[in-house]
N, C-alpha and C positions, 0 to 999 in steps of 0.2 A: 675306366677302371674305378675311380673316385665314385662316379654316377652308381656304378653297380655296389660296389660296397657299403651304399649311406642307403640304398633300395634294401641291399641284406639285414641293414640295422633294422629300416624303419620297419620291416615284415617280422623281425625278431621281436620288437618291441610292440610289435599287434599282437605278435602271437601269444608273447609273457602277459600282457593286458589283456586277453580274450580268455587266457587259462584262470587269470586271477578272479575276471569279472561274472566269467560265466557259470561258477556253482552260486554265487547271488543274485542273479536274473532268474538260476534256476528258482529258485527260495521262492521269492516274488510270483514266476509265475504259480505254481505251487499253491501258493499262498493264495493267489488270487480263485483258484478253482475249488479249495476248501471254504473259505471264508464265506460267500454265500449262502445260507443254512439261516434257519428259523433257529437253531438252537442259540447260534451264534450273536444275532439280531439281539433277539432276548437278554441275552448276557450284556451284550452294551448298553442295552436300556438300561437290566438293573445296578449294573455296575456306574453307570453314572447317575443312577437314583440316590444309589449307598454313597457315592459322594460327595454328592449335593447337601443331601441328609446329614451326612457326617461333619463336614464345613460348616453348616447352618450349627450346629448343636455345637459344636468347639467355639465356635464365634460366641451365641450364647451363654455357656457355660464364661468362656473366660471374661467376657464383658461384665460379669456379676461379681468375678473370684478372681478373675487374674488365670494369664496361663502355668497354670499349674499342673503336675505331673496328674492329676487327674482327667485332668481336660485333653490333654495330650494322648492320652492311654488310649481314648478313643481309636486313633490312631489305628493302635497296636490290634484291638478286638475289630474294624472295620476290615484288615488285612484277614483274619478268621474268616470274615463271612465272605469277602471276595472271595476267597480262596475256593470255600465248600458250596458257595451257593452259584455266584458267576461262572468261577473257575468248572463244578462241578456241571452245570448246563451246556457250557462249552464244548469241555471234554467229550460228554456225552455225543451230543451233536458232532462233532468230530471222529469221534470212534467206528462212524459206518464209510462204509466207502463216497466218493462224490457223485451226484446224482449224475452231471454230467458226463458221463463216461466217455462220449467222445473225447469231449474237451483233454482230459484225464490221460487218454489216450496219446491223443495229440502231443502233448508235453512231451510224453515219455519218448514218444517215437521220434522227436525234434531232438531232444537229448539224449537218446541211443546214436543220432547221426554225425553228434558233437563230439562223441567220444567217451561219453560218460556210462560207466557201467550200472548192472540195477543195483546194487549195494551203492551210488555214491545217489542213484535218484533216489532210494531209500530213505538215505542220510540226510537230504533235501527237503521230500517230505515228510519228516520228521521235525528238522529244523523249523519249516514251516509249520506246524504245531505248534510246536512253542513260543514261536512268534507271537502266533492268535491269542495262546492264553494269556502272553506275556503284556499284551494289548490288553484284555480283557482285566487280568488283576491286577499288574505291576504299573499300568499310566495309572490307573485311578488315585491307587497308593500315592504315588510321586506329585500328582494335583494337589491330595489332598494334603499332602506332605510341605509343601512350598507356600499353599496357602496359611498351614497354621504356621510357619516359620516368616514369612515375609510380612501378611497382613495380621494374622492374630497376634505374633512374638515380637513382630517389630527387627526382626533378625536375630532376637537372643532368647536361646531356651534354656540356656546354662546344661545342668545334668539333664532336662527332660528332652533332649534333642535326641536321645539314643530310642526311646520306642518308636520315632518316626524311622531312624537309619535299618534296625529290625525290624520292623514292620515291613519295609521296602526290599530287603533281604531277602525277606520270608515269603515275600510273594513271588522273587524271582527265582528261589530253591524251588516252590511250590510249583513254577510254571515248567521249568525245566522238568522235577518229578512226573507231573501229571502230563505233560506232552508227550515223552519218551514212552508212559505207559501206553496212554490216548492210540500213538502213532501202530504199537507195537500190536497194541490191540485189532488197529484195524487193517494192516496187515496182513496178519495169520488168521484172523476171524473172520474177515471178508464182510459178506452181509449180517452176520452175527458178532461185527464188532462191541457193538453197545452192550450185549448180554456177557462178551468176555471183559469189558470192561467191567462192569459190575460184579461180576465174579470175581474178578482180581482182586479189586478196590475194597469190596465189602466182604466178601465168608472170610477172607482170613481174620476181619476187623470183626465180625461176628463170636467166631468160634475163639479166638482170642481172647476176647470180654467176656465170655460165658464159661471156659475152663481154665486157665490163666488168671494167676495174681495180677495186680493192676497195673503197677512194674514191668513185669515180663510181655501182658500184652502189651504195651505200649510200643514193642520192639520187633513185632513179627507183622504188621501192616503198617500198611502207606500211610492211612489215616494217625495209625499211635504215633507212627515215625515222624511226621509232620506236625503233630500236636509236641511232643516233648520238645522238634525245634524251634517253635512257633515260642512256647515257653522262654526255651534259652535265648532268642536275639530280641524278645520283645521288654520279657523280665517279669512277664505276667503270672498271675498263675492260672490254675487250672477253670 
């Protein structure tokens, strides 16, 4: 009776463990069948070029002047160009369906057997998205981030420690935004993801800056949306 009872936990407690662990296996594999892409490729290179770059120049700059809120800033505007230039190549690349469609396949149908409906593999690979970008913009930030704090600062930035904390932010709002769209895009648009992406992304940010005060567009696309918050956690201006 004892035997059978400690057999019921130890099966309850696979099962609690199997349910918790198995939408982040999903992720991963997920993950693992996006990630392969030239766009993606690309983005890591640049993104750890803009790194490199950015560390070198903060190191310089404060080796001459001291780490001062200038040098720092860096920072704040290196998390911009992550965002629209890595962030943006990514996205893009992510936006079409995976080339492997088996594979793609495969997942899904392992994950329908598991018990998982298509709205939670959805939510998966989506999550998976944000992952990529979150890899792509948000580690570089945080490298680059530890290194002006550790070896340039010494451990002390007094008040210029806050454009690294927004900057870091900013890339993690940014990755969440642009993944959710990325995912959603490729979804509904299928092999014409990248075009609905761009549609998304860009005419509302078009026609907003051509008939709209500067104000008001800043508030009706992703791009204004992103810039005003980009502003507020880094402290920069425009």
């Amino acid at each position: 009776m004892l035997a059978s009872m400690a057999n019921s936990t130890t099966l309850s407690h696979d099962f609690r463990l199997h349910v918790v662990t198995a939408p982040r296996t999903l992720v991963v594999l997920l993950r693992g069948s996006l990630a392969p892409r030239w766009g993606v490729r690309a983005a890591r290179v640049y993104s750890a070029l803009v790194s490199i770059g950015t560390a070198a120049t903060i190191w310089i700059v404060s080796h001459r002047y001291g780490p001062d809120g200038t040098a720092v800033s860096l920072v704040a505007r290196s998390a911009a160009v992550l965002t629209w230039v890595a962030g943006g190549i990514a996205a893009l690349a992510l936006a079409a369906p995976p080339k492997d469609v088996a594979l793609a396949q495969g997942i899904a149908a392992l994950a329908s057997t598991r018990g998982f409906s298509d709205e939670i593999i959805a939510l998966a690979e989506m999550a998976a998205t944000v992952r990529l970008l979150i890899e792509v913009i948000v580690f570089p930030l945080v490298a680059i981030g530890l290194f002006v704090f550790a070896i340039v600062a010494g451990g002390r930035l007094d008040g210029a420690a806050w454009p690294i904390i927004g900057s870091v932010a900013f890339g993690l709002l940014a990755s969440i935004v642009l993944g959710v769209t990325t995912s959603a895009c490729r979804r509904w648009g299928g092999a014409q993801g990248r075009r609905w992406l761009v549609v998304v992304v860009l005419l509302p940010w078009l026609i907003a800056e051509m008939v709209l005060p500067e104000r008001a567009a800043e508030l009706v696309s992703i791009p204004g949306l992103l810039g005003r918050v980009w502003q507020a956690l880094t402290g920069q201006g425009p």
